[in-house]
N, C-alpha and C positions, 0 to 999 in steps of 0.2 A: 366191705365192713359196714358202712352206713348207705342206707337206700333213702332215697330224697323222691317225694311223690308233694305233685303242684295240683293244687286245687281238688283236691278227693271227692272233697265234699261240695255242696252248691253255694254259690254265694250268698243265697238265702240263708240257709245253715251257717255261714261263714258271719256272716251279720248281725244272726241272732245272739251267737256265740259274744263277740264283740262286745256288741250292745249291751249285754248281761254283764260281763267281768267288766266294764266300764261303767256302769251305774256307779251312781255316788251311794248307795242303800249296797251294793255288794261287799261281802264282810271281807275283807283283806284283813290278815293280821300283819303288824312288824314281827320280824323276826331275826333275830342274830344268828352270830353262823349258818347262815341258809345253807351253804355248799356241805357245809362240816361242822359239826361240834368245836368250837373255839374259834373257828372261823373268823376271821376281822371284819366278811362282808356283809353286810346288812340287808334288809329284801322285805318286799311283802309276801305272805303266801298263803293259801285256802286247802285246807284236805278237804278235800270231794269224796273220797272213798280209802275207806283204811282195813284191808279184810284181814291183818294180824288183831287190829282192834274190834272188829267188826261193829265198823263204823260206816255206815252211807248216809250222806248227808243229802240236803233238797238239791244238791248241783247235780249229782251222780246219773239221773235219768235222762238229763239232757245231755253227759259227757257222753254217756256209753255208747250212741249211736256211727262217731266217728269213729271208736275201735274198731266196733261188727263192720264199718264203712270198709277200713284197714284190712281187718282179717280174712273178709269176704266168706269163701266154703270152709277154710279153717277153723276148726273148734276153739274157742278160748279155754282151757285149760286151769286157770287159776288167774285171777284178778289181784294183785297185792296192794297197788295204791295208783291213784290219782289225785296228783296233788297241781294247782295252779301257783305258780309264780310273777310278780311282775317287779321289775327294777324300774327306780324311776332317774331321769335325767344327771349324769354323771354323781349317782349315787354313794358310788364305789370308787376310790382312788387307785386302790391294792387289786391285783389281778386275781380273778375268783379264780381256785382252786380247784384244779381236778376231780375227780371223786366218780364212784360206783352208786347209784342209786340204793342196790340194796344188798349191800354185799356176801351178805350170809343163803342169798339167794340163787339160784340159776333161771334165768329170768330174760324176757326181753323190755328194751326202753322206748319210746315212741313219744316225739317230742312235737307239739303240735305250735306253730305259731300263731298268736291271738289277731294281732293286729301288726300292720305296717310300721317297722323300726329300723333302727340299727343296734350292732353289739351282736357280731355271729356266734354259735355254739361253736366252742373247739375241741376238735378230740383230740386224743393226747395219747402217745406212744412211749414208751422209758422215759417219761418227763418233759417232752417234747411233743409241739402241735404239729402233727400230721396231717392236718384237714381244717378247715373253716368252712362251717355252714353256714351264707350268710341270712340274714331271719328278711323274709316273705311271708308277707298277711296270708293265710290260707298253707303254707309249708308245711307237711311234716317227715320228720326225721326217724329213722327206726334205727336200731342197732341191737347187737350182743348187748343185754346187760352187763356182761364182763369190759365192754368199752370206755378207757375213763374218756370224762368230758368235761366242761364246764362253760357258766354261761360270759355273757357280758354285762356291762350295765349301757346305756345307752348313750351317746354324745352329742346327738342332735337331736333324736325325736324325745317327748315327756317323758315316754313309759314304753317299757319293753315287757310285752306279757307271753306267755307260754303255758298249755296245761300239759303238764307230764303223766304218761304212765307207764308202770311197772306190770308185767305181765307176763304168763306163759302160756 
């Protein structure tokens, strides 16, 4: 169901990555309901690419090279969004919420971990966590889009970051 790949990319690349979504000049917004519309949980988050909007923003060229990394001789198909998430230090009291990234979609998800934290990705089966992915600097996660998931917020490290994408 979910395929889990350690270090794809270089640690160069893994650093540059880092460095950038940590600059104090990188635009994080707040955002309510991050998982869901109504949501309780709270989060920062950045769209990097929005191809329903046909939105790419100045992150977009730097993301794209970890998918083609991912993809390898596989055509990508359809690009729907890359969006960056980060939670910071017991942000969140309330357990975030399951959820389909794009539900009206058939699609796959590819969860990249930014930096070294805690707060695993869990997926979720009839309402119930099936799996804990626990988050590794350099990690990423792929799955069915049809997989629900959800994140954490973190308990010991500052900040827990991720860039997500939605994809076929």
């Amino acid at each position: 169901m979910v395929e889990i790949y350690d270090d794809l990319i270089s640690p160069g690349y893994q650093d540059f990555i880092e460095r950038t979504l940590s600059d104090p000049n990188y635009p994080w917004h707040y955002t309510r309901g991050i998982s869901l519309p109504g949501d309780n949980n709270t989060g920062f988050s950045h769209t990097i690419f929005h191809g329903d909007l046909g939105y790419k923003g100045p992150y977009a060229d730097m993301m794209m090279p970890l998918l083609y990394q991912y993809l390898g001789d596989t055509p990508l198909k359809m690009l729907y969004r890359i969006r960056a998430a980060m939670f910071i230090k017991r942000q969140n009291e309330d357990e975030h919420l399951p959820h389909i990234d794009q539900p009206d979609k058939t699609h796959r998800t590819m969860i990249y971990y930014v930096n070294d934290s805690d707060g695993p990705t869990n997926i979720w089966q009839n309402d119930v966590i099936v799996d804990q992915v626990e988050f590794k600097r350099g990690r990423i996660i792929v799955m069915p889009g049809s997989v629900f998931h959800s994140s954490s917020s973190p308990q010991h490290h500052n900040e827990r970051m991720v860039v997500n994408y939605n994809f076929l």
